[in-house]
Structures are given as C-alpha cells and as structure tokens.
N, C-alpha and C positions, 0 to 999 in steps of 0.2 A: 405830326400831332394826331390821336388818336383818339383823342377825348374834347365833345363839344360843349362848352357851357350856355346855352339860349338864354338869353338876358333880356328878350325886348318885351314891350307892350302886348303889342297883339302877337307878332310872330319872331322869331330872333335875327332880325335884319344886322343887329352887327357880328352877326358871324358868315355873312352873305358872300362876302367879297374873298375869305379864306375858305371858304367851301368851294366857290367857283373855282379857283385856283387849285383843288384839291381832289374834282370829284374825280376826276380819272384814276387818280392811284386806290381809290377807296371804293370802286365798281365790285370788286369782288370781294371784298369785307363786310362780314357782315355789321349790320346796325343793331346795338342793344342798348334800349332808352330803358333808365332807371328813374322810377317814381317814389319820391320819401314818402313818409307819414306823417300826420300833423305836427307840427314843429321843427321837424326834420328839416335836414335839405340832401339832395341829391348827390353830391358830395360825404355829407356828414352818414350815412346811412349809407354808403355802398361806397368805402373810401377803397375797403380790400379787395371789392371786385376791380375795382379803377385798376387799381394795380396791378392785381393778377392777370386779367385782360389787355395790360397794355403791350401793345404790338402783336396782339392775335386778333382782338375784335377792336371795334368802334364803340366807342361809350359816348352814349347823350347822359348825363345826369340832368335831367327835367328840376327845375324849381319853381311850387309851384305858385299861384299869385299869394300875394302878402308872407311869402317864405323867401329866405337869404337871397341871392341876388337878382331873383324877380322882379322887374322894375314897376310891374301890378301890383296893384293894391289886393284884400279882399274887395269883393263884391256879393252887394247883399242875397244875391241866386247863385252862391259861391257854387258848387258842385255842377251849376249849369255852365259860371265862366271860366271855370279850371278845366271842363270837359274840354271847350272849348277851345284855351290857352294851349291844352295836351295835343287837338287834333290838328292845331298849326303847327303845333314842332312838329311832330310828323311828316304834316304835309311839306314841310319845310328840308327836315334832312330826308326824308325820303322812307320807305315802309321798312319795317325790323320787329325785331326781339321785345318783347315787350314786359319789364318787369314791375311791379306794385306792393310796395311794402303795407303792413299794416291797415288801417280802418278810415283813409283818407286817401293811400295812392291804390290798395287795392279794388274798392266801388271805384275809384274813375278808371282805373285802368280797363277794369271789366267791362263798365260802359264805353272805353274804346274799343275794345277789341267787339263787341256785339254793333256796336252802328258804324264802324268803321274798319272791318275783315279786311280791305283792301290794304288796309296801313299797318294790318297787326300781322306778323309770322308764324308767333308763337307766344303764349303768354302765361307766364308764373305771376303767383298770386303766394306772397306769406306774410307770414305773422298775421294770418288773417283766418279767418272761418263763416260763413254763410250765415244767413237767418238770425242775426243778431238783433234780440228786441230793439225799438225804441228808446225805451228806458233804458235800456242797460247801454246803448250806444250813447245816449244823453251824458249818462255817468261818467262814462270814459271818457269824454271831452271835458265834462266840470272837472276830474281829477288833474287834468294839468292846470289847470288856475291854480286847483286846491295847493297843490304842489310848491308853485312857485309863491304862492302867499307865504308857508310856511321855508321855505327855502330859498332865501334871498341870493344864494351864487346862482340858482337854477333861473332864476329871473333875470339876473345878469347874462347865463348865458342867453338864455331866449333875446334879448335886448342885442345883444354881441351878434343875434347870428340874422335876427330878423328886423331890428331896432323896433320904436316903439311901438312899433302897427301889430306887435305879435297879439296884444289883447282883440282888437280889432279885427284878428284874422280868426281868432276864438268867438267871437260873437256873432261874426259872417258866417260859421260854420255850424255853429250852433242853432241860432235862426234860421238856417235855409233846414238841418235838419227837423226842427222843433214845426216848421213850414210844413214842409213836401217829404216825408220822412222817406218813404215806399218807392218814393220815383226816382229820389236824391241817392241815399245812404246804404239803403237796403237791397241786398245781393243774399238772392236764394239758391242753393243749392240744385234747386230744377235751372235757375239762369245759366249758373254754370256751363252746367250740361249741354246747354243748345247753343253754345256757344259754335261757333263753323271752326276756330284754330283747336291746335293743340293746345290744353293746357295741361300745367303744373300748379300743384297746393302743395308749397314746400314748408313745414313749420315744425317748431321745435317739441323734444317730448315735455318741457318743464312745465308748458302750457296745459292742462286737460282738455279745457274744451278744444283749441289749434291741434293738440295733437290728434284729439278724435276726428276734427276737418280731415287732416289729411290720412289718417287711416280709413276716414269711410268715403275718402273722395272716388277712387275705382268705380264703387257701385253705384254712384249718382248716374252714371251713364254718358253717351256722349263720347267726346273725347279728352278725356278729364282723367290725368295719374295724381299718385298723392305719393308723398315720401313723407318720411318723420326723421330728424337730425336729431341724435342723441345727445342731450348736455346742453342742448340749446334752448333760450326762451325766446322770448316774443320776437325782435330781433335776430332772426336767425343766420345774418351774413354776414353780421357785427360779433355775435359769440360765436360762433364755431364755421370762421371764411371757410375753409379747406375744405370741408365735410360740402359746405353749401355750395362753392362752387364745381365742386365733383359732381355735385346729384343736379346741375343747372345744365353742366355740360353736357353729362349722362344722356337728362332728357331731349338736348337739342341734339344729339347725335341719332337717336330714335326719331325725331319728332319733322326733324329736316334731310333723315337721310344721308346724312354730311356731316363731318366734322366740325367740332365747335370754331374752329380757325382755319386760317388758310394754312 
C-alpha cells in the first residue's frame, strides 16, 4: 500500500501499527503529503495524483481538522491547530514532498515548510498567490456559505464529505482569520522567498491574479520557481492532472537531484 490516510486526534495512530510493519520497504520512497483547500479533502483534491503516483511515490493525503475523515474538530485558533495537526503527520510518517492546494492548505503548508525545514523537502504551493488582502480573503471564505445557501446539492455534498461540522469549520476559519489575519492567513511573497526548501508556485493561466503568482514567482528571489499550466483554473491537478503532474515531477527531479520515483 502506497498511500496513508492519517485519521487521528492529535497524530495518526491508527496507521501506526501498518507503518511499523511497512517502514523498511518504503526507506527509499519518497514521501509526498497532499494538503486540500477549504472544503476539500485530500483525496477529493489530489485523487489524480494518488493514482498517477501509485507504486512510484508514497502519498499522505492530509485531512485537515473539521475536513472528511479527520476525526478533529475545527478549533477556534483554527490555522494555529491545523499547523499543528500538519507538523504531527509529519512528524509521524517522517520528512517529505510537501504539497498545498489553494488559500487554506497553501498558508499552512508554507508555515510548515518556514518553522519546520526539517520535515519539509520540497514544497509546491498552487491554486494560490501571495499578499492576498484581508478582505478579499474574508470574501473568499463568505462565498462558499454563499454557494451552498444558494445551491442545496453543494450543501449536501459539503455534508456527504465533512457532515455537519462543515459550517463550524467555516466559522473556525473565518474567526481565526477576521482574529490574527497577518500571522494566520497571510503569505507574502518576500515569506516565500526566505523560505530554506525548494519551492514551486504551480497555477493555472484562467486565473489572472494565480497566473501572475506564478509568472512573477522567479523574481521574488530565494529559492522559489513558478510555472503556469495552460487551460487550467484554480484547481490546477483536478483540471489539467498530466500537465500538472509533469511540471511536479519536472520540479522534483531539479529540486532533489533525483528522479521523482524509484
């Protein structure tokens, strides 16, 4: 088996006893933990890389508290206990690939990869872009309520995938940002940069402002590449996998030296 699902409270202890049993075949494989976006889950948001990746890498899909089968709640310093929740998976299956969808797994991922270099390899960042006001990240969270007010299957699915704590996980998120905006949510294009790993800012061109991220990501400085996937939006490994996992690979064969697989 090739792919971990962490399921627990604080760290993923029911998958303790199949890791032990596992770790020597998997010493030389690498580790790449996928991080959703609000709503998401780790699965739901990187289903094509699962499969593409299966039997070359090791996939964590992370889920994160009050998201599909996380057995956490939100919590009201949400961006502080999903940091949190992320650095024990980690610490758990051991240091790897680190990926961060969108404007909920990309900020945490990044604040892993900045307080925790040790546990991160290498880290992509999409569907996402830097310096994102307040406001306008406020908005971005109000529009999935908006959403599913007006669209009663989208509510169902949210329900289907998270049950009914997904409001709860919206308000946890919203309050911690509407809180501590700057310390929580907010990833500046100079953080980037000083980041110690390799990164990548992979995002689609349908986006403007994502495609500008990662057309001007090069020159933030650092060690920071930017690609732009043609035909792709905000989700860029959900519309165009092939494109996105070529340019993943691309990067982790420059970035580690090494083939993306054994």
């Amino acid at each position: 088996m090739d792919t971990e699902t962490p399921r627990g409270a604080e760290t993923p202890r029911d998958t303790e006893r199949s890791m032990s049993a596992e770790t020597s075949s998997y010493t030389e494989t690498p580790i790449v933990y996928l991080v959703h976006g609000l709503l998401g889950t780790g699965h739901g948001h990187f289903a094509a890389q699962i499969r593409a990746w299966h039997g070359r890498l090791r996939t964590v899909p992370v889920d994160l508290p009050g998201h599909g089968r996380c057995r956490r709640d939100a919590a009201d310093d949400y961006f502080d206990d999903a940091l949190r929740y992320l650095v024990a998976v980690l610490e758990r299956f051991g240091p790897g690939r680190l990926i961060g969808a969108s404007y909920l797994g990309g900020p945490l991922a990044h604040r892993c990869a900045a307080t925790r270099p040790d546990l991160v390899t290498s880290l992509v960042l999409t569907g996402f872009a830097p310096d994102v006001s307040r406001d306008a990240f406020l908005s971005l969270i109000a529009g999935f309520e908006g959403l599913a007010a007006q669209q009663p299957a989208l509510a169902a699915e949210y329900e289907q995938l998270h049950g009914t704590r997904w409001k709860r996980t919206l308000d946890a998120v919203t309050g911690h940002v509407e809180r501590d905006f700057e310390r929580t949510a907010l990833v500046r294009a100079a953080d980037v940069a000083a980041l110690t790993v390799p990164t990548l800012v992979l995002n689609g061109s349908l986006k403007s402002v994502e495609r500008a991220a990662a057309e001007q990501a090069p020159g933030w400085g650092g060690r920071v590449r930017g690609r732009v996937v043609t035909g792709a939006g905000h989700l860029v490994g959900h519309d165009r996998p092939r494109e996105f996992n070529e340019a993943v690979e691309d990067f982790w064969r420059t970035a580690h030296d090494a083939p993306a697989g054994p």
